[in-house]
C-alpha distance (Angstrom), angle and dihedral (degrees) to the residues before:
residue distance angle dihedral
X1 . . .
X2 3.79 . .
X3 3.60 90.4 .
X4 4.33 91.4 56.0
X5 3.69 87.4 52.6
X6 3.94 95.0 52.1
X7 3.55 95.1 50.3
X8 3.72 95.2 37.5
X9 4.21 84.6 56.7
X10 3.90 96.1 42.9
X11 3.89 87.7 48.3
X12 3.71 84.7 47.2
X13 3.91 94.5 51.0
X14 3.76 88.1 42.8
X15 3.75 96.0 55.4
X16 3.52 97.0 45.6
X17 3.77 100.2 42.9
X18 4.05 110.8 122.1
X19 3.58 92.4 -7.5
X20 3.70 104.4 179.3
X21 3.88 94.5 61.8
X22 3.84 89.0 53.1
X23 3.58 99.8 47.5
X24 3.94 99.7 26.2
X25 3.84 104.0 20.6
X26 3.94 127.7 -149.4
X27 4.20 97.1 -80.8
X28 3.65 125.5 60.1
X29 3.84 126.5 -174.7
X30 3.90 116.4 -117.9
X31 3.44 122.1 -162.2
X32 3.91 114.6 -130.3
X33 3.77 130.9 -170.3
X34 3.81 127.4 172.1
X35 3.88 127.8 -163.3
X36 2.69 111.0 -100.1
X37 3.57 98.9 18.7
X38 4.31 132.3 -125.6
X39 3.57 90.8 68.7
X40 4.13 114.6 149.1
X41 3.76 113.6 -106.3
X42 3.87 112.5 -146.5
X43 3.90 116.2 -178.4
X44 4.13 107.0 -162.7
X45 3.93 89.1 -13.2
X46 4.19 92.6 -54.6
X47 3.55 110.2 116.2
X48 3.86 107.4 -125.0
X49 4.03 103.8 169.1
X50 3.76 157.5 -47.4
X51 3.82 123.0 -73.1
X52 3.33 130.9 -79.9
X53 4.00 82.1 57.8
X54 3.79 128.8 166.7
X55 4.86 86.0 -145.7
X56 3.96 112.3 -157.1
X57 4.00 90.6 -140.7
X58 3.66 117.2 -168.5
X59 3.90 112.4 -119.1
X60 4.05 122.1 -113.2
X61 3.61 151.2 138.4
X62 4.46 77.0 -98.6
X63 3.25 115.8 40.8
X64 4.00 117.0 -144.4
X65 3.35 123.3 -89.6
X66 3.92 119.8 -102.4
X67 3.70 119.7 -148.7
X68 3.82 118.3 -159.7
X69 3.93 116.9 -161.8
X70 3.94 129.2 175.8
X71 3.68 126.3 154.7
X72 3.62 109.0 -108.9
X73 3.79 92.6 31.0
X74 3.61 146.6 74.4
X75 3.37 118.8 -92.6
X76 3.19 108.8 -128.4
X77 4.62 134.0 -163.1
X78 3.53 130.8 -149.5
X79 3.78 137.5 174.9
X80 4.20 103.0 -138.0
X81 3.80 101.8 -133.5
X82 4.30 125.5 -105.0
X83 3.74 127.8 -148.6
X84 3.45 130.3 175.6
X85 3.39 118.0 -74.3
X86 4.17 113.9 -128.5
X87 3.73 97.5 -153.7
X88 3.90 80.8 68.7
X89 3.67 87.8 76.5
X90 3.54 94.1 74.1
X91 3.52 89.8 72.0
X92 4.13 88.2 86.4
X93 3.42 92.5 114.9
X94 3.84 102.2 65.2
X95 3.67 142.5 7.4
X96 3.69 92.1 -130.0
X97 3.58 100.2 73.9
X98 4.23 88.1 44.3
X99 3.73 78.5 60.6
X100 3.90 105.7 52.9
X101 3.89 93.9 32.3
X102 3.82 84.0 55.9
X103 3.79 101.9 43.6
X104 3.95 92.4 43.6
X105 3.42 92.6 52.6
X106 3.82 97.4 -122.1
X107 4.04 88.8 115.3
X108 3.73 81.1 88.9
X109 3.71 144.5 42.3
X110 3.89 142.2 -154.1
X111 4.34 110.2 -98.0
X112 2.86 114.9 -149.7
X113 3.81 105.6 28.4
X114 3.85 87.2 -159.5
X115 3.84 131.9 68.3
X116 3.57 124.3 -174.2
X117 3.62 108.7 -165.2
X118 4.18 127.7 -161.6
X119 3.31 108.8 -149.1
X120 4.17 116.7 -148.1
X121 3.49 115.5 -135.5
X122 4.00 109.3 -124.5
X123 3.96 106.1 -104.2
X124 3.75 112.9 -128.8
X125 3.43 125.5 -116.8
């Protein structure tokens, strides 16, 4: 009997251990729209797509920084927020999975998952 409840608990531990990169991973997809639309979408200075854009953003206590570029417009930079992610908590049962959920990122996610984003008109000179 001893034996069942020792591998019942270390396939417990297992199973749980850094549970927010298992069940929500270390990218999440942010919706971004521009108006007007068509702008460029650069994620850390790569260019990754045209607004409206569904952005696979990876997860972090920072999130990346979004560059927004139209002719005719400022360009304009943002940070999309982090929170805590909940699923973290399931990590109570060991220190380990604190660890990897925090160092891949998945500790946190993207709120809001939606950006609506003015863009200025550039002012003549």
């Amino acid at each position: 009997m001893k034996k069942v409840f020792t591998v019942v608990a270390v396939s417990t531990t297992l199973m749980f251990s850094s549970c927010a990169t298992i069940f929500t991973g270390t990218r999440q997809n942010v919706q971004i729209n521009t108006s007007p639309p068509a702008a460029d979408i650069e994620v850390d200075g790569i260019k990754v797509g045209i607004t409206p854009m569904a952005v696979s953003l990876k997860k972090g206590f920072t999130g990346q920084t979004v560059t927004l570029k139209l002719d005719g417009y400022e360009t304009k930079m943002f940070q999309p927020t982090t929170d805590f992610n909940a699923v973290a908590v399931l990590n109570f049962i060991g220190l380990i999975g604190w660890g990897v959920d925090a160092a891949t990122g998945a500790m946190m996610k993207y709120d809001p998952k939606v950006y609506e984003i003015q863009l200025d008109k550039k002012k003549s000179n």
